[in-house]
N, C-alpha and C positions, 0 to 999 in steps of 0.2 A: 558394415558400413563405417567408412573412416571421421573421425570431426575433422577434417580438411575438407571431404566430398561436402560433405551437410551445410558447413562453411560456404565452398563456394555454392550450393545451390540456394541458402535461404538467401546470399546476396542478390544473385538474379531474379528467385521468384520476388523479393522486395521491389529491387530494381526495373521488371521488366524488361532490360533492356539490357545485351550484353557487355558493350561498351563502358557504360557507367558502372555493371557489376565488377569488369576486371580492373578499373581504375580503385575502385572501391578499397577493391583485394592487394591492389598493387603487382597486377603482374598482367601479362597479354592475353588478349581476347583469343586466341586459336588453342592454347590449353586446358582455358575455360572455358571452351566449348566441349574438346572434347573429354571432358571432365567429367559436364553434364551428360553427354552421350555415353557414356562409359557408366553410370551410375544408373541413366535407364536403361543399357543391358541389364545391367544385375539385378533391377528390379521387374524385370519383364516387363515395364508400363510406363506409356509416355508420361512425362510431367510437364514436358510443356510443349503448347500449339507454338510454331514459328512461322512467320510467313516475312517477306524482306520488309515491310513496315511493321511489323509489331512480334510482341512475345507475350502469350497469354495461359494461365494456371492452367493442366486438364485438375479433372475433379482428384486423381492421385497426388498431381501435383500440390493441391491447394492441402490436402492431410499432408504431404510428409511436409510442408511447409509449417503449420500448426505443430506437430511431433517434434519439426527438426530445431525450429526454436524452443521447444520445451528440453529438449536434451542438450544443445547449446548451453542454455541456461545454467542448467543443473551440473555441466563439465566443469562453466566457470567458478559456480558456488559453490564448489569441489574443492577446484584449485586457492579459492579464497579462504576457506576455513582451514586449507590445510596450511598454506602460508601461517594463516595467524596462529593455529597451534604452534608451529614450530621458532618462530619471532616470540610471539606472549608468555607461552607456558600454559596454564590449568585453567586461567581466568574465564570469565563468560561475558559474552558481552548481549547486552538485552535493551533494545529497541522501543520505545514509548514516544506518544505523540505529547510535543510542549502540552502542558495547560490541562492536559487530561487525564483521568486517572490519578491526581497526585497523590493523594490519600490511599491507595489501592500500595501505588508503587513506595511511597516512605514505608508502609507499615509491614509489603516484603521483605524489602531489603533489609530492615531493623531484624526481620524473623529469622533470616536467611543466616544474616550476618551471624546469630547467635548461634549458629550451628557450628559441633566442633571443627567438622570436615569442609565447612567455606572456603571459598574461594572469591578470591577477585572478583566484583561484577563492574563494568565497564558499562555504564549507562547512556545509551545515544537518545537526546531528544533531539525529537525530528518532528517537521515540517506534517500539513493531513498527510494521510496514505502513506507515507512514507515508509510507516516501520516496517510494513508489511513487503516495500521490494528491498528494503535492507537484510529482512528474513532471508525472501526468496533466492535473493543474489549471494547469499554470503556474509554478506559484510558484519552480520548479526546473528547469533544463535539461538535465542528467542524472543519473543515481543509481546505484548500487550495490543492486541488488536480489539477493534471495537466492530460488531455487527448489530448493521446491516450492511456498516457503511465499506469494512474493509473485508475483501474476501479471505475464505479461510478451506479453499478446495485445493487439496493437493497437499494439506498441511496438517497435524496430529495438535487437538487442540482442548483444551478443558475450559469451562464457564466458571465465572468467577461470580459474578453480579448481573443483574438485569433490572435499568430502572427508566420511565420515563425520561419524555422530554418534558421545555421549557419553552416560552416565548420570553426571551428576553430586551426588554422597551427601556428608552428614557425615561427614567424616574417623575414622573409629574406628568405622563403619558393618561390621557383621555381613559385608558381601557383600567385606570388605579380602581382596584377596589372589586373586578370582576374576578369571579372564583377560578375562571379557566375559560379559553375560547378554542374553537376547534381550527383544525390546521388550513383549512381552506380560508378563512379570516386571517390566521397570521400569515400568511402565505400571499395578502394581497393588501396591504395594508397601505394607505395613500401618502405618500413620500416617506415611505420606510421599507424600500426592497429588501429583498433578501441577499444575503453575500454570493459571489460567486467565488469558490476553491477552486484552486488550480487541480489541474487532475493530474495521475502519477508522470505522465508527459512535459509536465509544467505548464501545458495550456490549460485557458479557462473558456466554461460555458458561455456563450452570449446572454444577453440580460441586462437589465436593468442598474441591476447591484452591484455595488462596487466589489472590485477585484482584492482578497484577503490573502492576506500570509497565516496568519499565525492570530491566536485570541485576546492578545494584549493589541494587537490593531482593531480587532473586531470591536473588540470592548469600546473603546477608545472612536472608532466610527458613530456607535451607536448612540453614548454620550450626546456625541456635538448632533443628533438630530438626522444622521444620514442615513441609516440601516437598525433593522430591526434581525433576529435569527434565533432560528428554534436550535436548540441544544440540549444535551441529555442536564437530566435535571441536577446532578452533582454540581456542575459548572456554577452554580448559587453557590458556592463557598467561595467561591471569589471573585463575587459583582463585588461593585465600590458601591457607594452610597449615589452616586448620579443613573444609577440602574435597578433595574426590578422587573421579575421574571413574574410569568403565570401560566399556568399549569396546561399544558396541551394533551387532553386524555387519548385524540383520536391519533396523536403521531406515535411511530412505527417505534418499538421499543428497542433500546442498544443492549447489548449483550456486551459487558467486555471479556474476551478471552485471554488466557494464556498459553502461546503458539509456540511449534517450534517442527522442526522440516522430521518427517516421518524415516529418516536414516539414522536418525540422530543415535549417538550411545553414547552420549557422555553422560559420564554420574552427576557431574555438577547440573547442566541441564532438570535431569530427573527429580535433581534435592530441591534447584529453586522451585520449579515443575509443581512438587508435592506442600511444600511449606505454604506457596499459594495459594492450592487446593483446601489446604487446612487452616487459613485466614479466617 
């Protein structure tokens, strides 16, 4: 199977619709069809129901749709790291979300660096979720992902840390002085919704709570009275004094890892890899 077939078919099974797929693609609708029709010869299986008003997945169709964008994917994140080997040289470039992990990530890179055989690390902070399609895609060769919240299937990954969350309130907050409240409490708290993150799409969930970039906003909401947000409990190294966090036992614990895509053979990889390991 060619990446031109898989191409044109993840645009129409997207698209549903042929027209809009061959515009899509930039080229004519009688090619791209029988393109399609060509591809389910070789697959002996229809992939898709047509009738003159609609174009609908069969159940093959809707798999190699799921497969054909994961191999997509993985052609471009191909062609990305090989680019950047050959523009860069040796360097590694490693993916972390603003505001997280900071402590995790200075006291790698201090470790790393003292290695004789170091290389370049190119540090991308990024936006929630992010590091993780900077991985997937390329643009990054390993990252610091946090779970539960950033997935890690399909990815070669070691744990580094695992610690509670937080509730963290405006400073002079009613709840001053209680040992810890459970997630269902902070979770509903009367004029102090929770934030809403944009998700890796850049849309955001519906809700109450205001709509967050990044934890110098959050922070900075919270202060003036508008939002409240549970977070893993490290993020206490850098509240200001107009904030104060308390301990959330029942919320779901963050793992942070260090990732990095399962083809991977580069030694630099392997040395930041292991020197993390050994933190």
């Amino acid at each position: 199977m060619e990446t031109r077939e898989l191409r044109y078919f993840v645009a129409v099974a997207e698209e549903l619709h042929f027209g809009r797929a061959a515009e899509r693609l930039g080229i004519a609708q009688p090619p791209l069809s029988r393109a399609i029709r060509q591809l389910e010869r070789r697959l002996g299986t229809e992939l898709l129901e047509r009738t003159s008003r609609s174009v609908r997945l069969t159940e093959a169709g809707t798999v190699l749709l799921r497969e054909g964008r994961a191999a997509l994917y993985a052609v471009e994140a191909a062609e990305r790291r090989t680019r950047r080997a050959s523009a860069d040289g040796p360097g590694v470039a490693l993916a972390a979300k603003a505001g997280a992990s900071g402590e995790v990530l200075a006291k790698l890179l201090d470790a790393y660096a003292a290695l004789p055989d170091a290389v370049t690390v190119d540090v991308i902070l990024c936006g929630v979720g992010q590091q993780e399609r900077l991985l997937r895609d390329g643009r990054a060769d390993v990252a610091l992902l946090h779970k539960p919240f950033d997935a890690t299937s399909g990815l070669d990954y070691e744990e580094l840390s695992t610690e509670g969350q937080v509730l963290v309130l405006p400073a002079g907050h009613s709840l001053t002085g209680r040992s810890h409240v459970d997630l269902a409490e902070a979770s509903a708290l009367p004029g102090l919704p929770l934030p809403r993150w944009p998700a890796i799409d850049g849309s955001c969930p519906d809700g109450p709570g205001p709509q967050v970039r990044d934890h110098a906003q959050l922070f900075q909401l919270i202060a003036l009275g508008r939002a409240a947000a549970v977070l893993p409990a490290s993020c206490e190294s850098q509240l200001r004094d107009d904030l104060m966090a308390i301990p959330v036992p029942d919320a779901p614990k963050v793992t942070t890892v260090i990732a990095w895509p399962p083809q991977s053979r580069s030694a630099a990889v392997a040395a930041l890899v292991r020197t993390a390991t050994a933190l």
